[in-house]
C-alpha angles and dihedrals in degrees: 000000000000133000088242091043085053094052093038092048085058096053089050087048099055087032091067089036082056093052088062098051086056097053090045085054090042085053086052100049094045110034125111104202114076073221102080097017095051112013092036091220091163132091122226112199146152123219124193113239088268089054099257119149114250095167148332141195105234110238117136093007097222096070085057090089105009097068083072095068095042091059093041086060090048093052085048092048093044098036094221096314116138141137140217095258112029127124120207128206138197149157116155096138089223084071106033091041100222113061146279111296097060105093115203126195127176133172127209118247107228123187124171099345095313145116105236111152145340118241104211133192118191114192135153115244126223091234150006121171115266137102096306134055110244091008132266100117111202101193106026116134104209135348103279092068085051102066152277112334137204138189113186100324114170108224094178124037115200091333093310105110122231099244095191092055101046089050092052084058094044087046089047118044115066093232106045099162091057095042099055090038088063099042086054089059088047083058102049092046096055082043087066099043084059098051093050092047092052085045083063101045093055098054102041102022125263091247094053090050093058094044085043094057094034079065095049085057095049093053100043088057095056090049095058087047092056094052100047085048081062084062120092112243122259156090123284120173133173132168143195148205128224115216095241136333092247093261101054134017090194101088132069098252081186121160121210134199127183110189122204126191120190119163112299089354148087136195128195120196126186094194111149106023112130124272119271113304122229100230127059110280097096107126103213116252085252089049093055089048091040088050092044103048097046085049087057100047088040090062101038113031095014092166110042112103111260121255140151084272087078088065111036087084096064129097119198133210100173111154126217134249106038146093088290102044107018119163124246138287087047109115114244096178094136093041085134096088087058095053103042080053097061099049080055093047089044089057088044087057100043095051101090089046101043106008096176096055099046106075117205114267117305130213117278117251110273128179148140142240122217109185141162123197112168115085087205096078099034143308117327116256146171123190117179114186123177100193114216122247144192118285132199139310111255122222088261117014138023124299111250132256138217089034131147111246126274087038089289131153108221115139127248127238112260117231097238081068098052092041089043093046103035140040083261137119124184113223095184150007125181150140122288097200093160082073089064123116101228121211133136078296107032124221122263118266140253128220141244114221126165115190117200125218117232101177137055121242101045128142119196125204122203128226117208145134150165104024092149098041107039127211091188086078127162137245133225092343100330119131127256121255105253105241126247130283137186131212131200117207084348119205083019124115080245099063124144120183113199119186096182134065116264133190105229133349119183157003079219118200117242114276085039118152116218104184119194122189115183132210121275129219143274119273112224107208134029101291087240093062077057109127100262078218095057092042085056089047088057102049092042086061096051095245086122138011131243089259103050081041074065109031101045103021104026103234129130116218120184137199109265105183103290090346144053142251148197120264096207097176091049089037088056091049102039087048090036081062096053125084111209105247121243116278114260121241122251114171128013127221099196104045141325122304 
């Protein structure tokens, strides 16, 4: 290749990873639910006319590699058909890997006549039918109580919309106006990337854009492959238990992950997790290789844009039946915890190999629902609100807080939205630093936030997971992030704490408080290697006390008029008494833990 093709294959490149960014910032500005135009929970990407990723636009991780095996099905369903103007949906989550209420369109990229790429926008919707408002069924037994469900409709056909369609979604969500509103904005975002794509293509030729991107994915290949060939050889496997499946607590629900690395490749196996579980916390068998491969790519090449190039160096052994590759119909509605497991089990296994860029366990992902759907007693509503956590220590430096789960970087909703959106008001939101894992760097922390009800008639509906079994846990000594907790009319003679999910509490009486205090993060170190400043730091705002700066971290801190000091005598004898605690285990060479 030439010099001026090198250079000409890169602006196509970017040009295509730009097109995304568009049609993730036409999905923000258009969007109805806080959920995708404040939290981001959607997923932008470009797919070439065989299904193969050419970029993406990074929002909830896991749609990242998982779009590409929607649209392959629907090549395969349609058998190549498909017309300038049609817009495609799906979100069998057999198909879309994660579960139903992830609502996947696409629209096919026609030029001259010609199939050249697929435009996609993933987003959770607010609502789609099933047992639970807003979706995450806890309880539910197999996907048809989860929700509607599509598989390559096409609810557009050649840019005539398909009217009885689009009114079985509108008869059949409790929201309607939210939920069309955002599968409008779906629309209009795959309608950009088109535009963009066709842009390209006219100025460059549609054949020279193809050849262009099949090179993008030839070259990122080699590049993984280089830098797997940089890992020591080898076998790492880890493993971990969910609390329960939603419909029983008695079971393992364990997920397992052997790792082997030999020479420019890399194989995962899932030999050994539990059967399929009967409640919803199955993660589809696309979702486990979708989860797999972008944790791989995340670790070892973060900052590459991502294409199908990240993936063609992974062999997979995943058995089936079981949690991680269940068959349908088995529900899969709080697939979430699985996954948010085996991003934690990925970073287990990759510790030995890459220390500094595998953190110490983060907090599992924890939120709450707040809903309303009987017009009687006010105007329907669903508010779904994942509430960010602390994440892991890092090799040289604290885990982060206020952090979405899986180390992620999706925002949070502020709370002028919600107050502005729902009957709610939030009284507080705060630090939880007692949730925090200590160690020479401390985990992340979660937060405290109380929502107040401000209407009569709501139901709320709890996210947790994985209280016994931790996935916040430590490294080389460091303390495990204490797991999440809700409260209900805290510090009232009519408080309730909950530390499991549940489907549905209420219906609460106006003025009611739902609290909700997320997990903190892994420590990395013994707590007593911890830096005496930076123990200072954290008593004098207000995170610990004088005694637990004793007490955990071995460091005596005195009044010193309004402030605080060191007491460096005391510090060097109170640290000079405790023995730094064995490092915990974090991967096994030899077998799962």
């Amino acid at each position: 290749m030439s010099a001026l093709d090198v250079v000409r294959t890169e602006i196509i490149r970017n040009q295509m990873v730009s097109a995304t960014e568009e049609m993730a910032k036409t999905l923000i500005r258009t969007a109805y639910s806080p959920l995708l135009y404040e939290v981001q929970d959607f997923g932008a990407s470009i797919m070439s006319a065989s299904g193969q990723m050419w970029a993406e636009t990074p929002g909830v991780m896991v749609f990242s590699q998982t779009f590409p095996h929607a649209v392959r099905s629907g090549i395969a369903h349609w058998k190549g058909n498909f017309s300038d103007g049609d817009v495609l949906i799906v979100n069998d989550p057999f198909e879309t890997g994660t579960h139903i209420s992830d609502t996947d369109l696409y629209i096919p990229v026609i030029v001259e006549g010609k199939l050249v790429a697929f435009c996609g926008m993933a987003a959770h919707w607010a609502d789609v039918g099933g047992q639970n408002p807003g979706g995450w069924c806890p309880s539910t037994t197999d996907m048809y109580q989860e929700g509607l469900c599509f598989r390559h409709q096409k609810i557009t056909v050649a840019g005539v919309k398909d009217e009885g369609l689009w009114s079985l979604i509108a008869d059949n969500v409790r929201v309607p106006v939210t939920v069309l509103g955002d599968l409008e904005a779906q629309i209009a975002a795959c309608r950009k990337g088109v535009e963009r794509v066709r842009a390209t293509c006219a100025k460059y030729g549609r054949d020279v854009v193809i050849a262009a991107m099949d090179h993008v994915i030839s070259s990122t290949d080699v590049a993984m492959r280089a830098a797997i060939e940089k890992l020591e050889d080898g076998e790492y496997s880890a493993s971990i238990r969910l609390d329960s499946d939603g419909v029983s607590e008695r079971g393992e629900f364990r997920a397992c992950l052997k790792v082997t690395v030999k020479g420019d490749r890399v194989r995962f196996s899932t030999a050994g997790s539990s059967p399929t579980a009967r409640g919803p916390i199955n993660l589809p068998e696309p979702g486990t290789r979708g989860i797999l491969a972008s944790s791989l790519k995340g670790i070892l090449m973060p900052f590459d844009p991502t294409n199908d190039g990240h993936g063609k160096c992974i062999d997979f052994d995943i058995p089936s039946p079981s949690i991680l590759s269940p068959i349908r119909p088995a529900p899969s509605d709080s697939y979430g915890y699985m996954a948010s497991c085996l991003m934690e089990l990925m970073f287990r296994c990759f510790a030995k190999l890459v220390p500094d860029r595998c953190p110490a366990g983060g907090y599992q992902l924890t939120g709450a629902f707040v809903s309303r759907t009987q017009q009687e007693h006010g105007k329907p509503f669903v508010m779904a609100e994942p509430v960010h956590g602390g994440n892991g220590a890092l090799y040289d430096g604290d885990g982060t807080t206020n952090q979405l789960v899986g180390n992620g970087d999706l925002p949070n909703t502020p709370i002028e939205v919600l107050e502005t959106r729902f009957p709610v008001r939030v009284d507080r939101l705060e630090y939880a630093p007692e949730t925090a894992g200590v160690g020479k760097y401390r985990g992340g922390m979660g937060v405290r936030k109380d929502y107040r009800i401000l209407e009569t008639d709501c139901f709320a509906a709890f996210i947790l997971e994985n209280t016994v079994d931790r996935t916040s846990v430590g490294v080389d000594g460091g303390g495990t992030g204490e797991p999440g907790r809700f409260v209900v009319n805290p510090e009232t003679a009519q408080q309730r704490e909950y530390g499991k999910r549940l489907a549905s509490v209420g219906p609460l009486e106006k003025g009611s408080v739902i609290r909700v205090i997320t997990g903190g993060g892994g420590g990395w170190g013994p707590a007593v290697e911890r830096d005496a400043a930076l123990v200072l730091e954290d008593v004098e705002n207000d995170f610990i006390d004088a005694e637990a700066a004793a007490s955990l971290y071995g460091v005596a801190v005195v009044r010193n008029g309004s402030g605080w000091a060191l007491d460096a005598g005391k510090t060097a004898r109170l640290r000079s008494s405790k023995a730094s605690p064995a490092p915990s285990p974090r991967i096994s060479s030899t077998g799962v833990l």
